[in-house]
PDB file of N, CA, C and O in Angstrom:
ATOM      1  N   UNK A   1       0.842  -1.181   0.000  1.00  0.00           N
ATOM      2  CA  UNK A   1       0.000   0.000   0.000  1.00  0.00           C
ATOM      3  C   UNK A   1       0.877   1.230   0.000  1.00  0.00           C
ATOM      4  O   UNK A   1       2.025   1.247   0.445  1.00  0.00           O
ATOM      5  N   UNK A   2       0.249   2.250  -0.531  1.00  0.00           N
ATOM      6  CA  UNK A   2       1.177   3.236  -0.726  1.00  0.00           C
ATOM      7  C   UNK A   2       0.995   4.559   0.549  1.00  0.00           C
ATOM      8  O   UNK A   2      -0.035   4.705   1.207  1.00  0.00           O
ATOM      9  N   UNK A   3       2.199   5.400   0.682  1.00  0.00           N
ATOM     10  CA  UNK A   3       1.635   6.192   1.873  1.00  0.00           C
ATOM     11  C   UNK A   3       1.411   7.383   0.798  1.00  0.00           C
ATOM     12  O   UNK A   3       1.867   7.623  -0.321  1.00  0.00           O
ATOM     13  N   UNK A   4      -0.068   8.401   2.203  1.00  0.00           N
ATOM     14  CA  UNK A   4      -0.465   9.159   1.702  1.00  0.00           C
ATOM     15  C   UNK A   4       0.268  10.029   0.669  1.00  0.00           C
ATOM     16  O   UNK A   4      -0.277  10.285  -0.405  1.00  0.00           O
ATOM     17  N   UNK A   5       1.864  10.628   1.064  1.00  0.00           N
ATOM     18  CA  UNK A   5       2.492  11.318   0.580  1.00  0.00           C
ATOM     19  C   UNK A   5       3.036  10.836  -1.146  1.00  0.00           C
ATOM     20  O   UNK A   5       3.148  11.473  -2.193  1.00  0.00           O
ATOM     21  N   UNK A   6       3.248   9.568  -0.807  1.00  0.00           N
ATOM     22  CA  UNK A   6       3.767   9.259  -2.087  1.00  0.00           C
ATOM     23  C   UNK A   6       1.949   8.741  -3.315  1.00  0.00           C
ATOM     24  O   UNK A   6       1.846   8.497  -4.517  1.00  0.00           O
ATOM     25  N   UNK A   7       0.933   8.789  -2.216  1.00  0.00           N
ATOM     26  CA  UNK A   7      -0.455   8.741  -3.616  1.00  0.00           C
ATOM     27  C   UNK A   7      -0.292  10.753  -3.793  1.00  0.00           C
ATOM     28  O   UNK A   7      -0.194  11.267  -4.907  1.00  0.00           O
ATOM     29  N   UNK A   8      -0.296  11.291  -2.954  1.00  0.00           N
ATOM     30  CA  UNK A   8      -0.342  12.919  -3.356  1.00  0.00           C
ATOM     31  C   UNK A   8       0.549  13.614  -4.111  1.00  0.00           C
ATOM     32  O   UNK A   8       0.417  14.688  -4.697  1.00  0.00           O
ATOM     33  N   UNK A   9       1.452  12.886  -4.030  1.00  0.00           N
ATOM     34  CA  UNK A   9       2.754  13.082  -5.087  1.00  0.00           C
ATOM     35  C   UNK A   9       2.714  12.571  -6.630  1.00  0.00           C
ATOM     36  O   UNK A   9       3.417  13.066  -7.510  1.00  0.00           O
ATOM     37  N   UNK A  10       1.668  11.366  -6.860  1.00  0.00           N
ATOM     38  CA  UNK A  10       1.651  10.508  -8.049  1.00  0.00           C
ATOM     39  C   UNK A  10       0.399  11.607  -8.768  1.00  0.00           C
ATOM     40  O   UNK A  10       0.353  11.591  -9.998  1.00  0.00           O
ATOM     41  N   UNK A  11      -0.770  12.703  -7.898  1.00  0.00           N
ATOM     42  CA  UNK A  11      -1.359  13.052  -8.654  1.00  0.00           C
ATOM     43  C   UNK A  11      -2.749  12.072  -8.819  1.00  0.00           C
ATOM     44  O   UNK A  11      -3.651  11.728  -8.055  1.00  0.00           O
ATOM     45  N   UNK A  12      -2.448  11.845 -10.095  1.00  0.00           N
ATOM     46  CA  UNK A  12      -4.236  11.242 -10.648  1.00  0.00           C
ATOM     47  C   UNK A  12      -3.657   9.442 -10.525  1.00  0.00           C
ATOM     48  O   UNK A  12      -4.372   8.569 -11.018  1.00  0.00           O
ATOM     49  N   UNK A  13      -2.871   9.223 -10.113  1.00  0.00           N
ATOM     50  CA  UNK A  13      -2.923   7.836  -9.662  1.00  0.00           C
ATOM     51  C   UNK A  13      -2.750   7.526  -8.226  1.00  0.00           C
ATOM     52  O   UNK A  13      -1.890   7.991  -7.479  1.00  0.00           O
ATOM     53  N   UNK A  14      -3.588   6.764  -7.970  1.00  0.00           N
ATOM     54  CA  UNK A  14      -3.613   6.010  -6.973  1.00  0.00           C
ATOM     55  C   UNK A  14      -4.086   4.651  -7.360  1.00  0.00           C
ATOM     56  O   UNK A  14      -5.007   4.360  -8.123  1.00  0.00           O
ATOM     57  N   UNK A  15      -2.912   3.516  -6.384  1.00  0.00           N
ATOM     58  CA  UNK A  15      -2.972   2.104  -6.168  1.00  0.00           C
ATOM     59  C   UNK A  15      -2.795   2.126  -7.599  1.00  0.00           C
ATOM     60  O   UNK A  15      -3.343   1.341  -8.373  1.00  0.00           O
ATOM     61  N   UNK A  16      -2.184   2.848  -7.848  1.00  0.00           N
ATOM     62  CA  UNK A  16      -1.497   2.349  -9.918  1.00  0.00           C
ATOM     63  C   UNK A  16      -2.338   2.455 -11.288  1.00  0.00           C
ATOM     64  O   UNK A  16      -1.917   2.078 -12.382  1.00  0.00           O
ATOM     65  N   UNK A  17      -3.736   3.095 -11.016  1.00  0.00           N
ATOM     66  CA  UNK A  17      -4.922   3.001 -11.546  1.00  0.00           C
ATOM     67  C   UNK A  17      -5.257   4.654 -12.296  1.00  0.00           C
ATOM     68  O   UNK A  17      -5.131   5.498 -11.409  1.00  0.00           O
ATOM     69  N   UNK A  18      -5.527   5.113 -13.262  1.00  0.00           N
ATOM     70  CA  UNK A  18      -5.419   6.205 -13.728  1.00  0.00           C
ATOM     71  C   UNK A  18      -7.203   6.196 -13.378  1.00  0.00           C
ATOM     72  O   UNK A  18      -7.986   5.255 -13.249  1.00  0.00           O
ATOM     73  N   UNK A  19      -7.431   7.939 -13.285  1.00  0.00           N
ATOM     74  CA  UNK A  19      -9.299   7.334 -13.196  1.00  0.00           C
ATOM     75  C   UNK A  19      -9.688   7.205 -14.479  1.00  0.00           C
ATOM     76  O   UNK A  19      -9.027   7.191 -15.517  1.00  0.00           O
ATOM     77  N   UNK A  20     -11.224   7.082 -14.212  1.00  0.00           N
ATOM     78  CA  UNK A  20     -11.770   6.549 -15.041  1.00  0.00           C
ATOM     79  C   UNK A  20     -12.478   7.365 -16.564  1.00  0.00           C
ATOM     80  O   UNK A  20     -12.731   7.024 -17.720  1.00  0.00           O
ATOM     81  N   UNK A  21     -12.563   8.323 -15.915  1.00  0.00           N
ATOM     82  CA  UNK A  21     -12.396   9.523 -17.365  1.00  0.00           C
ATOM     83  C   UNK A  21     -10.849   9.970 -18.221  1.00  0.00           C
ATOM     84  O   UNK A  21     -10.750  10.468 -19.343  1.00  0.00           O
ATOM     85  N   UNK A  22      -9.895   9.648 -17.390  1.00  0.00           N
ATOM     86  CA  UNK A  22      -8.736   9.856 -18.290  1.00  0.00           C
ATOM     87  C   UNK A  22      -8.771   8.537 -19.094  1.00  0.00           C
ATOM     88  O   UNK A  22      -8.642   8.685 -20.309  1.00  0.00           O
ATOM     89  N   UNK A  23      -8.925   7.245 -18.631  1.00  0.00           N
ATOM     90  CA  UNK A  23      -8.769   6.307 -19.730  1.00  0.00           C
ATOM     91  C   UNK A  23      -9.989   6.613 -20.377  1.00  0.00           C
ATOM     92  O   UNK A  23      -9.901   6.541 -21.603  1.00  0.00           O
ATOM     93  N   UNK A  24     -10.822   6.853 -20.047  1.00  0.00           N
ATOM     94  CA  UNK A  24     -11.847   6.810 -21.176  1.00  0.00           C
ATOM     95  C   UNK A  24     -11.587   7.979 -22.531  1.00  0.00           C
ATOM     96  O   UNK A  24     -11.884   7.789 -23.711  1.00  0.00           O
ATOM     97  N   UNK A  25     -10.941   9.212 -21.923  1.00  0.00           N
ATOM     98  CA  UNK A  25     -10.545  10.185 -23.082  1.00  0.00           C
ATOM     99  C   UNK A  25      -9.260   9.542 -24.241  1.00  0.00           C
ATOM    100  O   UNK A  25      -9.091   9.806 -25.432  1.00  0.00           O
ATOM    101  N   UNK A  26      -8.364   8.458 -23.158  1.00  0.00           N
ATOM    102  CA  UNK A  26      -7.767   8.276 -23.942  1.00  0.00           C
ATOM    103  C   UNK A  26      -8.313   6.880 -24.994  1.00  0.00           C
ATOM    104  O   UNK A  26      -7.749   6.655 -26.065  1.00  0.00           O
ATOM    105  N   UNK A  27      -8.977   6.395 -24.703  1.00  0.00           N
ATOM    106  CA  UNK A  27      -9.652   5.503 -25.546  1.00  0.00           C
ATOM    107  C   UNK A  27     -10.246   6.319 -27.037  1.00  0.00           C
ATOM    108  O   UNK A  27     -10.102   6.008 -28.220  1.00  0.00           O
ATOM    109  N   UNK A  28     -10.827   7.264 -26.506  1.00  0.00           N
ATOM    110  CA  UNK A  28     -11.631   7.937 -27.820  1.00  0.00           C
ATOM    111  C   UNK A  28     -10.317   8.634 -28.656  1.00  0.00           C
ATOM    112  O   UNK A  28     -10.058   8.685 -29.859  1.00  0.00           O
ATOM    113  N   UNK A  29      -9.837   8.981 -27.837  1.00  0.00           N
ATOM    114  CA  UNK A  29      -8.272   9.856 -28.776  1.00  0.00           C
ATOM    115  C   UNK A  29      -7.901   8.947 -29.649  1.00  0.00           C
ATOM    116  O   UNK A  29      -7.737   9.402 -30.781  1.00  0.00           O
ATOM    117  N   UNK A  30      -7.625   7.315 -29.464  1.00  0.00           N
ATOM    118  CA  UNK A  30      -7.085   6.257 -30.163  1.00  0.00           C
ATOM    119  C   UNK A  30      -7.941   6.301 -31.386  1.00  0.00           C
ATOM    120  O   UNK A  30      -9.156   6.165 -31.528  1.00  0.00           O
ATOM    121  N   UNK A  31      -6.883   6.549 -32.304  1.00  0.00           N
ATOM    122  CA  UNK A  31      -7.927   6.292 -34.240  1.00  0.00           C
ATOM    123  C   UNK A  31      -7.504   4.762 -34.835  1.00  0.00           C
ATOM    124  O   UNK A  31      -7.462   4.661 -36.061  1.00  0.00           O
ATOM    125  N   UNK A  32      -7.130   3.353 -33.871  1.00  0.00           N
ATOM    126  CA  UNK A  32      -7.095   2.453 -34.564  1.00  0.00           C
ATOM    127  C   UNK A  32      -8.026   2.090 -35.464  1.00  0.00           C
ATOM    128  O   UNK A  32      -9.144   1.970 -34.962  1.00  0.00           O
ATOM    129  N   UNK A  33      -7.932   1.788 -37.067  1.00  0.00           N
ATOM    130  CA  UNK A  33      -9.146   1.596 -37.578  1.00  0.00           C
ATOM    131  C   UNK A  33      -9.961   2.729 -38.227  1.00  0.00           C
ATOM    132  O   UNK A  33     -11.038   2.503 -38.778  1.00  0.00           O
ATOM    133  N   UNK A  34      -9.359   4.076 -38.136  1.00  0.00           N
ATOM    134  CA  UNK A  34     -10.167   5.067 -38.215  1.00  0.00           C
ATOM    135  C   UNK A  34      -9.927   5.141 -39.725  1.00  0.00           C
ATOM    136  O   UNK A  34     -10.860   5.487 -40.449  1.00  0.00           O
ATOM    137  N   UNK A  35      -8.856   4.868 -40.190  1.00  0.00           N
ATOM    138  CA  UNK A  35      -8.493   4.776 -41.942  1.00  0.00           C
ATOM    139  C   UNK A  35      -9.609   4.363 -42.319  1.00  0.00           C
ATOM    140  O   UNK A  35     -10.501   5.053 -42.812  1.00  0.00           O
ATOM    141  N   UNK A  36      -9.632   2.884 -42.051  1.00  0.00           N
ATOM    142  CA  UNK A  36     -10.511   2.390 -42.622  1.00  0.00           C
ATOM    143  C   UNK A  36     -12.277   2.227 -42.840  1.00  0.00           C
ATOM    144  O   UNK A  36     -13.033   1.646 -43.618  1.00  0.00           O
ATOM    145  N   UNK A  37     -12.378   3.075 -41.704  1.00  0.00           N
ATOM    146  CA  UNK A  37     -14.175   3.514 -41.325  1.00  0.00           C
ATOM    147  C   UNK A  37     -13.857   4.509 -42.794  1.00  0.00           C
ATOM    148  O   UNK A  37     -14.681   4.361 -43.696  1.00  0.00           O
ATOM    149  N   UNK A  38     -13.000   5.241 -42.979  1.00  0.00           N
ATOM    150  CA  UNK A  38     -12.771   6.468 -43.761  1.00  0.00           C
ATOM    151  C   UNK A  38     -13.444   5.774 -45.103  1.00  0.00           C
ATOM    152  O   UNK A  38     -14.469   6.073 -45.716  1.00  0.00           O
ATOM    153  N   UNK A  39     -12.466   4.731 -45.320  1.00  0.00           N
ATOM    154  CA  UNK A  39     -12.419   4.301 -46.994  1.00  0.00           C
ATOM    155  C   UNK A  39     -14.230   3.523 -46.967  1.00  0.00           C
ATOM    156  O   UNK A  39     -15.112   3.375 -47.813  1.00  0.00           O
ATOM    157  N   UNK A  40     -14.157   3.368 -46.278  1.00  0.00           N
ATOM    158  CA  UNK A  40     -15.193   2.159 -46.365  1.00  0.00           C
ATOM    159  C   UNK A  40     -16.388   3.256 -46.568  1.00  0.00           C
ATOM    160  O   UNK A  40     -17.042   2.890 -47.546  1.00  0.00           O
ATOM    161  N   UNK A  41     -16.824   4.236 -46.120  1.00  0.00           N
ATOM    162  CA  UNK A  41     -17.329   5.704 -45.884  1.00  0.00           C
ATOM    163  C   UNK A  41     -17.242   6.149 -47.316  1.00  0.00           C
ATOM    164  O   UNK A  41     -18.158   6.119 -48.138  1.00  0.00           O
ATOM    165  N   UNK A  42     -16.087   6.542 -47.485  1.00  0.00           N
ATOM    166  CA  UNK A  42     -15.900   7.125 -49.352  1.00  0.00           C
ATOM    167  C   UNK A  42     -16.347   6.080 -50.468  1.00  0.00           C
ATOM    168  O   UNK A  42     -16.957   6.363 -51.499  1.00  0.00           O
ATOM    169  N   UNK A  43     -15.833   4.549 -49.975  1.00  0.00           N
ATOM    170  CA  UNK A  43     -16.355   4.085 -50.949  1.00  0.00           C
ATOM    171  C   UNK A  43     -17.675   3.871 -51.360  1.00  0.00           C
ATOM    172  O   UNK A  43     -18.039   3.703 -52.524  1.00  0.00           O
ATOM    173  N   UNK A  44     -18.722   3.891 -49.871  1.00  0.00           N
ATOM    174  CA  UNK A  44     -20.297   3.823 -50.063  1.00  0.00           C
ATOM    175  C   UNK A  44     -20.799   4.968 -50.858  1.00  0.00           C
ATOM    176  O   UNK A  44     -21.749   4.909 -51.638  1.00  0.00           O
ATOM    177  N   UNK A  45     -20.060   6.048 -50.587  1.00  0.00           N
ATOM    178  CA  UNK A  45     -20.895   7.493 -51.177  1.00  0.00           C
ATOM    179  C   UNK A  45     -20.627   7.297 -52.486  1.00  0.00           C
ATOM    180  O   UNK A  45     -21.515   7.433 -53.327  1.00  0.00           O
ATOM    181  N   UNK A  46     -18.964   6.842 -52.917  1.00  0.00           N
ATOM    182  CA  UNK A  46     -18.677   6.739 -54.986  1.00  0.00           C
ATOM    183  C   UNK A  46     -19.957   5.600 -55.415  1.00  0.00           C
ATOM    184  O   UNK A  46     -20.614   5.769 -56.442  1.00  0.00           O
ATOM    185  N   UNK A  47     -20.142   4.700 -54.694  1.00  0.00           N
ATOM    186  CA  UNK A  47     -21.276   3.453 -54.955  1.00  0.00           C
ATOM    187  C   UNK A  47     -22.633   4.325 -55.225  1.00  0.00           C
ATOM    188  O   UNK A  47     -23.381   4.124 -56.182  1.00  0.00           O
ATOM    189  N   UNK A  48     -22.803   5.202 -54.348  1.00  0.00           N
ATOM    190  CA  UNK A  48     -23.921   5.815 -54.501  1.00  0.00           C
ATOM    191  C   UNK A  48     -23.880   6.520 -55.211  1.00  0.00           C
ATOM    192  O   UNK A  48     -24.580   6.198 -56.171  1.00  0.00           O
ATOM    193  N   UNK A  49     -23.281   7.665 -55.359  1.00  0.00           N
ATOM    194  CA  UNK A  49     -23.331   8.704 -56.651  1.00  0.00           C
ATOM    195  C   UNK A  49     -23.109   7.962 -58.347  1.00  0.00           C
ATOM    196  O   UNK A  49     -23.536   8.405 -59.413  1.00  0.00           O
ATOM    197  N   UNK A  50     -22.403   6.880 -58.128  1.00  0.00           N
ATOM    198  CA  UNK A  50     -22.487   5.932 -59.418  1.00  0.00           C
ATOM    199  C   UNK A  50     -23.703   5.763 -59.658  1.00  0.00           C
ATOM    200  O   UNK A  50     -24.196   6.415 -60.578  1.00  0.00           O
ATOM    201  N   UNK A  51     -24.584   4.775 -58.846  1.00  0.00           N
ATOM    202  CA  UNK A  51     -26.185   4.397 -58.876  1.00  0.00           C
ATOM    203  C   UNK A  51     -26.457   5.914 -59.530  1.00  0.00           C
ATOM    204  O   UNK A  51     -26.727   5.818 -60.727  1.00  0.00           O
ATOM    205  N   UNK A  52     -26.451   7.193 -59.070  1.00  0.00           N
ATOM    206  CA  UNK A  52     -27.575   7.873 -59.772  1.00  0.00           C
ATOM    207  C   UNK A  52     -27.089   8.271 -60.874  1.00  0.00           C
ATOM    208  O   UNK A  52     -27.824   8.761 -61.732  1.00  0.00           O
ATOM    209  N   UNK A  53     -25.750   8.133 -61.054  1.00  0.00           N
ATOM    210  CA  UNK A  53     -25.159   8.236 -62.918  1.00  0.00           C
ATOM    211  C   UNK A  53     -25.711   7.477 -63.553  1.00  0.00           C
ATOM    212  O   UNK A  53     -26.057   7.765 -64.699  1.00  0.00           O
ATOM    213  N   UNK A  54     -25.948   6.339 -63.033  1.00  0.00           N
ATOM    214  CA  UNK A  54     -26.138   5.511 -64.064  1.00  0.00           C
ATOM    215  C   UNK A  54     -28.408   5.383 -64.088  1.00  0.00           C
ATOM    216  O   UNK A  54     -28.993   4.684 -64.914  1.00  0.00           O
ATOM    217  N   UNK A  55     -29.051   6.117 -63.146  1.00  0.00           N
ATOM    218  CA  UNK A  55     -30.186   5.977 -63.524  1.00  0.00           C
ATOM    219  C   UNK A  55     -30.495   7.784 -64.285  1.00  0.00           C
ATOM    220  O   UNK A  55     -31.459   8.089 -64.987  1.00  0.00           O
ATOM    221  N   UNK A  56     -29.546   8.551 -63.927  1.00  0.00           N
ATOM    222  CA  UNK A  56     -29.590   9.137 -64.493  1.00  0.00           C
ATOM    223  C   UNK A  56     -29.387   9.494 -66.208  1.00  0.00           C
ATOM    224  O   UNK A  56     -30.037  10.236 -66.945  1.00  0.00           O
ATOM    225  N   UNK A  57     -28.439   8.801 -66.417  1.00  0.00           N
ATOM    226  CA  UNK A  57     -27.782   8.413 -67.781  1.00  0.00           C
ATOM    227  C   UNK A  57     -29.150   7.485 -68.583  1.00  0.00           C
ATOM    228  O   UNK A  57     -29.867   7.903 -69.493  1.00  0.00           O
ATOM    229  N   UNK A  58     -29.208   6.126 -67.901  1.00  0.00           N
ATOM    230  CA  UNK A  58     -30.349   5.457 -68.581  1.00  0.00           C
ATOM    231  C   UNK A  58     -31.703   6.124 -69.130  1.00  0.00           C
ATOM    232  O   UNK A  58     -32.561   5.507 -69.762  1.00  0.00           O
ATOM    233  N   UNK A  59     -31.748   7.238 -68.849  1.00  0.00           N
ATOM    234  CA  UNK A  59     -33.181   8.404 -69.061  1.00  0.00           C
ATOM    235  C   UNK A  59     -33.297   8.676 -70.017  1.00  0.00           C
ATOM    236  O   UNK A  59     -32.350   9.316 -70.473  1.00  0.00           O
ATOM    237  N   UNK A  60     -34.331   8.439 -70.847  1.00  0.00           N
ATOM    238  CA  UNK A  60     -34.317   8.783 -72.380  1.00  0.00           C
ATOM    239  C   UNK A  60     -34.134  10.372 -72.732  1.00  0.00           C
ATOM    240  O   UNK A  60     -33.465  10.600 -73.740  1.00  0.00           O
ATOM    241  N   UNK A  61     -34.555  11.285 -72.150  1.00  0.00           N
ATOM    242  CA  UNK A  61     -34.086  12.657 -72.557  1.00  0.00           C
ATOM    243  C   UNK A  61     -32.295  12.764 -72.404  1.00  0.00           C
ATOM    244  O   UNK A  61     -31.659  13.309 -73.306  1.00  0.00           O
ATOM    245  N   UNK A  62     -31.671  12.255 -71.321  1.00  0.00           N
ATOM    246  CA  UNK A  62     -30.256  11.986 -71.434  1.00  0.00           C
ATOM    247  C   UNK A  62     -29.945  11.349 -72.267  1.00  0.00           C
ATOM    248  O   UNK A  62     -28.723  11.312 -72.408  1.00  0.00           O
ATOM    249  N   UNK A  63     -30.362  10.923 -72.777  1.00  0.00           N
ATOM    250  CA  UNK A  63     -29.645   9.634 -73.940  1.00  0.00           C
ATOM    251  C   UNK A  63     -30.054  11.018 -75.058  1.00  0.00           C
ATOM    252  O   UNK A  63     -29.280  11.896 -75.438  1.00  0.00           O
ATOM    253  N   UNK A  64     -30.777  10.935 -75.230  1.00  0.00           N
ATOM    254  CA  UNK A  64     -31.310  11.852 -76.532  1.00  0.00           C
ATOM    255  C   UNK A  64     -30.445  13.130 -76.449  1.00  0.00           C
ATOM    256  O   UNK A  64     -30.278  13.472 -77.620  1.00  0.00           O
ATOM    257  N   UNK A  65     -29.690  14.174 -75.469  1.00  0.00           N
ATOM    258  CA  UNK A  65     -28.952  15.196 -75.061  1.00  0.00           C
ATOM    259  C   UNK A  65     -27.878  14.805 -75.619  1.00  0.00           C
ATOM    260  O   UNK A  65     -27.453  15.377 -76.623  1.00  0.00           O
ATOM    261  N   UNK A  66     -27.302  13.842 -75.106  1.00  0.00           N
ATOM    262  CA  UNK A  66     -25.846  12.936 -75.302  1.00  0.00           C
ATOM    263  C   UNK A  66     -25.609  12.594 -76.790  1.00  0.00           C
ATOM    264  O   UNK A  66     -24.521  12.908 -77.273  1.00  0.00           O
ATOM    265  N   UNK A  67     -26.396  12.068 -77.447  1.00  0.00           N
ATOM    266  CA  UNK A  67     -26.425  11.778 -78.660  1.00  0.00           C
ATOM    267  C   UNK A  67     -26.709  12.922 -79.600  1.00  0.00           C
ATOM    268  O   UNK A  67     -26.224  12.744 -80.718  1.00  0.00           O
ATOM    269  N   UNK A  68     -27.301  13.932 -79.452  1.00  0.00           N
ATOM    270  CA  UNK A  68     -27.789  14.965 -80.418  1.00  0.00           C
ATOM    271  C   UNK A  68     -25.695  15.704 -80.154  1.00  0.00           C
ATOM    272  O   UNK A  68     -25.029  15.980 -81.152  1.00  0.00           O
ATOM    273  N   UNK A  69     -25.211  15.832 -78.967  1.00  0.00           N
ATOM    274  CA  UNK A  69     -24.183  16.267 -78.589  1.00  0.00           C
ATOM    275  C   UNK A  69     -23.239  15.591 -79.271  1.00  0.00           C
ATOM    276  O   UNK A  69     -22.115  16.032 -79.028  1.00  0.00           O
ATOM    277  N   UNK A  70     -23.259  14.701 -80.022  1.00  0.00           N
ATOM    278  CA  UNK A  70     -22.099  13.410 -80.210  1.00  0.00           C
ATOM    279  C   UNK A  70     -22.576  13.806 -81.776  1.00  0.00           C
ATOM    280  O   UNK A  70     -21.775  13.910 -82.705  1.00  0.00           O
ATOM    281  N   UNK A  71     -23.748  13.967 -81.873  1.00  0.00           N
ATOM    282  CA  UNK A  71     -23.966  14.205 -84.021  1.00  0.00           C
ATOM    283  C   UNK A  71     -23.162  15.203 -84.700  1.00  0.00           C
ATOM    284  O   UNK A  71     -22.495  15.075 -85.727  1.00  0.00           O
ATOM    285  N   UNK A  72     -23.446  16.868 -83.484  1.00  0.00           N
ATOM    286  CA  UNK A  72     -22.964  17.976 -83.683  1.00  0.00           C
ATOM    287  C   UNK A  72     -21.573  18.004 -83.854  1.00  0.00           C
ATOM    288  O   UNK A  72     -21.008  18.509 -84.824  1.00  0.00           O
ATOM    289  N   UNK A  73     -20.885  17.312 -82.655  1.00  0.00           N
ATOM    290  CA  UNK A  73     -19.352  17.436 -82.554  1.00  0.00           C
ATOM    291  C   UNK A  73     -18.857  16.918 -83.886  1.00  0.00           C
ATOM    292  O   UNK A  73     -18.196  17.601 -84.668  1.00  0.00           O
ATOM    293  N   UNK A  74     -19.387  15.104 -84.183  1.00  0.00           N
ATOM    294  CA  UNK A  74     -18.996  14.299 -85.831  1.00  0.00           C
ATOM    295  C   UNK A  74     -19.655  15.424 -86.101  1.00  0.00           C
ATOM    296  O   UNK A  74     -18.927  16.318 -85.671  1.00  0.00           O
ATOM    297  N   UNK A  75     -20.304  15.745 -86.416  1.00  0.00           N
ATOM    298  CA  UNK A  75     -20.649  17.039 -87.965  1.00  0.00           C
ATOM    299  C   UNK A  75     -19.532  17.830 -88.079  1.00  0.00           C
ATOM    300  O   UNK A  75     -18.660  17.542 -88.898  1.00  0.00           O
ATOM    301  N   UNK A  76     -19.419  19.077 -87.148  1.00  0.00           N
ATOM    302  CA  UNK A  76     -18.585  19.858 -87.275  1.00  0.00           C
ATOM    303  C   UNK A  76     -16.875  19.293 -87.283  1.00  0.00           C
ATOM    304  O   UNK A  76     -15.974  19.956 -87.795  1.00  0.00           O
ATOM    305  N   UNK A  77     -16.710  18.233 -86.753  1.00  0.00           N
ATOM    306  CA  UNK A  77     -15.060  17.688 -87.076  1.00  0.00           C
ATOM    307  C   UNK A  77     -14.916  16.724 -88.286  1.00  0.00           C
ATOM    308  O   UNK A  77     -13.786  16.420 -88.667  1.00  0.00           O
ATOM    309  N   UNK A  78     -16.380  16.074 -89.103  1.00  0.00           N
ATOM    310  CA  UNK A  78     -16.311  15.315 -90.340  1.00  0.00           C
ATOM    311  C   UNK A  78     -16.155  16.361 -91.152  1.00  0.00           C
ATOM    312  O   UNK A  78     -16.046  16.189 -92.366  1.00  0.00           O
TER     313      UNK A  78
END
């Protein structure tokens, strides 16, 4: 057991034990893994913004935009 002087001297430890809000701050400070929440995060949103390219694109007025755009350009460079 430790004497008073030497727990008042250690500060925020006593019996060797940090409390219980400093480990807990330092738990949240720790980013093990945090890369990868990241990628996994970016990659759902490119998945998603793809999906609406591509129902967007499939739309017959887009198709018809795209193509009238693609006649003009061959016209003017044939």
């Amino acid at each position: 057991m430790q004497s008073p002087e030497t727990t008042a001297m250690l500060g925020h430890r006593v019996l060797g034990r940090r409390p219980l809000a400093h480990r807990a701050l330092r738990r949240l400070a720790e980013e093990d893994g945090a890369a990868t929440a990241e990628y996994a995060i970016t990659i759902m949103a490119a998945v998603g913004f793809a999906g609406i390219l591509v129902v967007i694109l499939k739309s017959g007025e887009v198709q018809g935009i795209l193509t009238d755009l693609v006649r003009r350009a061959l016209t003017v460079a044939g």
